[in-house]
Backbone as CSV, one residue per row, in Angstrom:
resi,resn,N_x,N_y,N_z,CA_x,CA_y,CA_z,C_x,C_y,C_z
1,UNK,0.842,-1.171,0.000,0.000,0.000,0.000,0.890,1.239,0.000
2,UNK,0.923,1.955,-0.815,1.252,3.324,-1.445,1.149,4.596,-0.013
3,UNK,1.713,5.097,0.615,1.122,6.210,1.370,1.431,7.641,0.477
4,UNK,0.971,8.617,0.748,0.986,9.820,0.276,1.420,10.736,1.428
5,UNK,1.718,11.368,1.463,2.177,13.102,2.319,1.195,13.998,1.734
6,UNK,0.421,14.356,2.740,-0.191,15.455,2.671,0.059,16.496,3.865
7,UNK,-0.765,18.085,3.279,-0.057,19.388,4.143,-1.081,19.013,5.423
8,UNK,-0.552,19.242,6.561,-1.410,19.385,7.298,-2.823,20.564,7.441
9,UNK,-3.615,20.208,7.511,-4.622,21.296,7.379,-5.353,21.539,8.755
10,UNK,-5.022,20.966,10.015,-4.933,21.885,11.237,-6.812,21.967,11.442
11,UNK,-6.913,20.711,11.301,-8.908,20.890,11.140,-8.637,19.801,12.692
12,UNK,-8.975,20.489,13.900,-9.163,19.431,15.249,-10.116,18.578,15.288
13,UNK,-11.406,18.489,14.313,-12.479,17.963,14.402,-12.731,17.473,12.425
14,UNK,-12.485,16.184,12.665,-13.419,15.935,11.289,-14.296,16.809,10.917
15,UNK,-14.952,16.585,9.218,-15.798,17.204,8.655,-17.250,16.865,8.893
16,UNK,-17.198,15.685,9.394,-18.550,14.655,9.603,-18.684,13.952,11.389
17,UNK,-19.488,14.031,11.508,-19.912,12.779,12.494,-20.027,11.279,12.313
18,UNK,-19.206,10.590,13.770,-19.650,9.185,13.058,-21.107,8.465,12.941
19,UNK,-21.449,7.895,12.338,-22.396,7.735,11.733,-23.012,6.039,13.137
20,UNK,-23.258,6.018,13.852,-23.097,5.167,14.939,-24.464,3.783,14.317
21,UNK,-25.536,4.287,14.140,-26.560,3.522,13.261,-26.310,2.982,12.281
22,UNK,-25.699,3.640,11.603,-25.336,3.366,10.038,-24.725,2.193,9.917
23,UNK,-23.514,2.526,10.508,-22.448,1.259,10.564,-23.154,0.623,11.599
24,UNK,-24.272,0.023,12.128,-24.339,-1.124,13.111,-25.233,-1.318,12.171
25,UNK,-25.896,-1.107,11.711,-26.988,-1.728,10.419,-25.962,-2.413,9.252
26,UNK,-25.085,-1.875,9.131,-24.575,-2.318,8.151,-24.023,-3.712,8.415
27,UNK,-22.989,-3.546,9.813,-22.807,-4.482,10.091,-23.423,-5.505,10.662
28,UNK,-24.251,-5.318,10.532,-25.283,-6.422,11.166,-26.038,-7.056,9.989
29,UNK,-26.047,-6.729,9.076,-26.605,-7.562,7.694,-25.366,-8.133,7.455
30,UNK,-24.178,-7.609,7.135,-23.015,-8.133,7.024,-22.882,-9.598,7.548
31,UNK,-22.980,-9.477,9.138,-23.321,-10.603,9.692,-23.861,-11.957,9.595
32,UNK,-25.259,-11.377,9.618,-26.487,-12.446,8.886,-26.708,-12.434,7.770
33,UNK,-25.880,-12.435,7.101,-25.772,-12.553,5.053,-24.539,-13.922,5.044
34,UNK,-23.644,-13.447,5.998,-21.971,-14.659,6.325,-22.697,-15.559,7.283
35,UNK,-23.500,-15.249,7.841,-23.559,-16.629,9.454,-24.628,-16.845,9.075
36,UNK,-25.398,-16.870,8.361,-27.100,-17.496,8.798,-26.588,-19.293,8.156
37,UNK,-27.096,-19.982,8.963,-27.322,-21.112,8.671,-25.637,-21.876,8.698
38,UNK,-24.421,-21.132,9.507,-23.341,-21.649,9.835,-23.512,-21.990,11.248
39,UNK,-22.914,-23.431,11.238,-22.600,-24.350,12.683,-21.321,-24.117,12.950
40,UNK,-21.472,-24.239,14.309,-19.705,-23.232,14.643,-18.820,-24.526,14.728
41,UNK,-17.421,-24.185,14.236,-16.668,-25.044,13.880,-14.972,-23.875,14.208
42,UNK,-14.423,-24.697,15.461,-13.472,-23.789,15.719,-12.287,-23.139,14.203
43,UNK,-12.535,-24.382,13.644,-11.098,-23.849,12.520,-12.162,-23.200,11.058
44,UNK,-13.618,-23.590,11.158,-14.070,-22.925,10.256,-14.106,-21.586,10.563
45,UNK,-14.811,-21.087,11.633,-14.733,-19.821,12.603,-13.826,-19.204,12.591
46,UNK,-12.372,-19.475,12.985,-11.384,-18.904,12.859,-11.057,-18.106,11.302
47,UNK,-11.507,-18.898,10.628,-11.449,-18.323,9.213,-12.031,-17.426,8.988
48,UNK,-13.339,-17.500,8.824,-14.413,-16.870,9.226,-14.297,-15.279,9.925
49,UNK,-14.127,-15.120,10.358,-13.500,-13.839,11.874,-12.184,-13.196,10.294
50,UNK,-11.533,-13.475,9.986,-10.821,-12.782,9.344,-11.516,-12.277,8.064
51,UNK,-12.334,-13.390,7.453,-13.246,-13.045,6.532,-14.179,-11.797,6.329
52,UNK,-14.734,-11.944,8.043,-15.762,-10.928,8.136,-15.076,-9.424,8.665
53,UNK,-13.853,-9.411,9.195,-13.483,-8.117,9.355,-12.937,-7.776,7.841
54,UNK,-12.515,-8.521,7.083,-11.993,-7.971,6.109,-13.243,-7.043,4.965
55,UNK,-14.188,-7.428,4.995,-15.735,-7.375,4.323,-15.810,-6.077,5.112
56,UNK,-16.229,-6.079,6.638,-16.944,-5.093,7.244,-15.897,-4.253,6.741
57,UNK,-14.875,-3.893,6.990,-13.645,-2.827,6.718,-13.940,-2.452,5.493
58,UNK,-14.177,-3.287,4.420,-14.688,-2.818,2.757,-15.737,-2.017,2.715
59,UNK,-16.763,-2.927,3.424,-17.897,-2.112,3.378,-18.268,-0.602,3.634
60,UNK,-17.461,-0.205,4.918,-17.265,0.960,5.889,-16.533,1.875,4.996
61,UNK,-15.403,1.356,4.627,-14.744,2.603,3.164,-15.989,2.685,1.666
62,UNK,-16.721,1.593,1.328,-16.853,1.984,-0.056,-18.164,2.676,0.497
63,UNK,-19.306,2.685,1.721,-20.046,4.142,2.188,-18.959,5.223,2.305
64,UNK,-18.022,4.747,2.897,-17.223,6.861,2.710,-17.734,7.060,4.214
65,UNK,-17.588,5.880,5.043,-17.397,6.548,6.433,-16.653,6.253,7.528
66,UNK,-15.364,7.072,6.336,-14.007,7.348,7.050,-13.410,8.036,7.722
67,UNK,-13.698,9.145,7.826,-13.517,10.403,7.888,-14.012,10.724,9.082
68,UNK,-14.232,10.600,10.633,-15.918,10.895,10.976,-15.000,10.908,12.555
69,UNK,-15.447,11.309,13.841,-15.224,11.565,14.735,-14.675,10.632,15.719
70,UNK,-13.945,10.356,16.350,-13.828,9.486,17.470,-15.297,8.808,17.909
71,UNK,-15.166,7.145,17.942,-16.532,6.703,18.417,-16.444,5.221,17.622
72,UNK,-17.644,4.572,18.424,-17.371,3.064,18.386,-19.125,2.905,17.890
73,UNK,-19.177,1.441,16.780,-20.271,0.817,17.135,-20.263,-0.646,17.575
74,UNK,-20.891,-0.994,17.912,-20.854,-2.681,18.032,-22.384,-3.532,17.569
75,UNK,-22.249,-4.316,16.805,-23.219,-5.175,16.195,-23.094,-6.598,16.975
76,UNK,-24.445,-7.190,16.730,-23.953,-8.810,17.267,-24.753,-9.680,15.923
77,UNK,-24.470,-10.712,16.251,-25.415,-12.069,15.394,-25.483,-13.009,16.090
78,UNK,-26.095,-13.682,16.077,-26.986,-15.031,17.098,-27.571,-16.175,16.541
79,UNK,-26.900,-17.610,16.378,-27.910,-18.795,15.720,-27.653,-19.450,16.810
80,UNK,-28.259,-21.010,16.755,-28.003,-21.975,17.810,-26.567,-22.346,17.942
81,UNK,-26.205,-21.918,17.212,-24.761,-22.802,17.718,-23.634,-21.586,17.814
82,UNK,-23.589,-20.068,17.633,-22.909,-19.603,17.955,-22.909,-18.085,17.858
83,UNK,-22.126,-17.191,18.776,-22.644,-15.763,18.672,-21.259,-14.886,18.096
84,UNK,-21.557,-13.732,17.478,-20.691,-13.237,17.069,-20.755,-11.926,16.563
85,UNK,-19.855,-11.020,17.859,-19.757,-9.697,18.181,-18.650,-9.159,17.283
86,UNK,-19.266,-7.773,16.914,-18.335,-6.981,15.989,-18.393,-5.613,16.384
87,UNK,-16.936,-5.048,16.549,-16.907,-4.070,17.032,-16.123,-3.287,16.491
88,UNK,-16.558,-1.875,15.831,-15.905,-0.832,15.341,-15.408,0.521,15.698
89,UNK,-14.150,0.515,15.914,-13.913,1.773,16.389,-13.180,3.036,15.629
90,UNK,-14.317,3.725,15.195,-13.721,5.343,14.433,-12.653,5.886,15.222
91,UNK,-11.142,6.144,14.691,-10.366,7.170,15.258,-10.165,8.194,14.182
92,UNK,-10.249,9.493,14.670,-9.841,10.934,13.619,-8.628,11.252,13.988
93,UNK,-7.895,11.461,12.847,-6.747,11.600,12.835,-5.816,12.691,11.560
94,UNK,-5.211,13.394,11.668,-4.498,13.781,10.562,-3.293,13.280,10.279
């Protein structure tokens, strides 16, 4: 991955708010679109968990909500055989 240098522009506060709904809706279909109808299986799971952060992280950039204030959401999903918490945390930064 390529980085760039940019000027500092001295902004203490993002342009946006984080969007706290947004991204727990999102991630929460995310969820139950990957887990519905999966039986938990430690080495499938394990896979799995890298799978789904890699997706949610896609997802969260191609809305464009990057940019956005210090702040967390957290989503869950729930079948019989296993639960699975996701948790996002916005940092602003220049």
């Amino acid at each position: 991955m390529v980085k760039h240098r940019v000027e500092n522009t001295y902004c203490l506060e993002p342009p946006e708010r984080f969007q706290v709904l947004r991204v727990r809706e999102l991630v929460e279909r995310r969820l139950a679109e990957t887990l519905q109808g999966v039986q938990y299986d430690p080495e499938r799971c394990r896979g799995l968990a890298v799978t789904l952060a890699d997706f949610i992280r896609k997802d969260i950039m191609d809305e464009g909500l990057l940019s956005t204030r210090d702040n967390f959401a957290t989503a869950t999903y729930e079948n019989q055989s296993l639960v699975a918490v996701a948790t996002i945390f916005a940092l602003y930064y220049e």
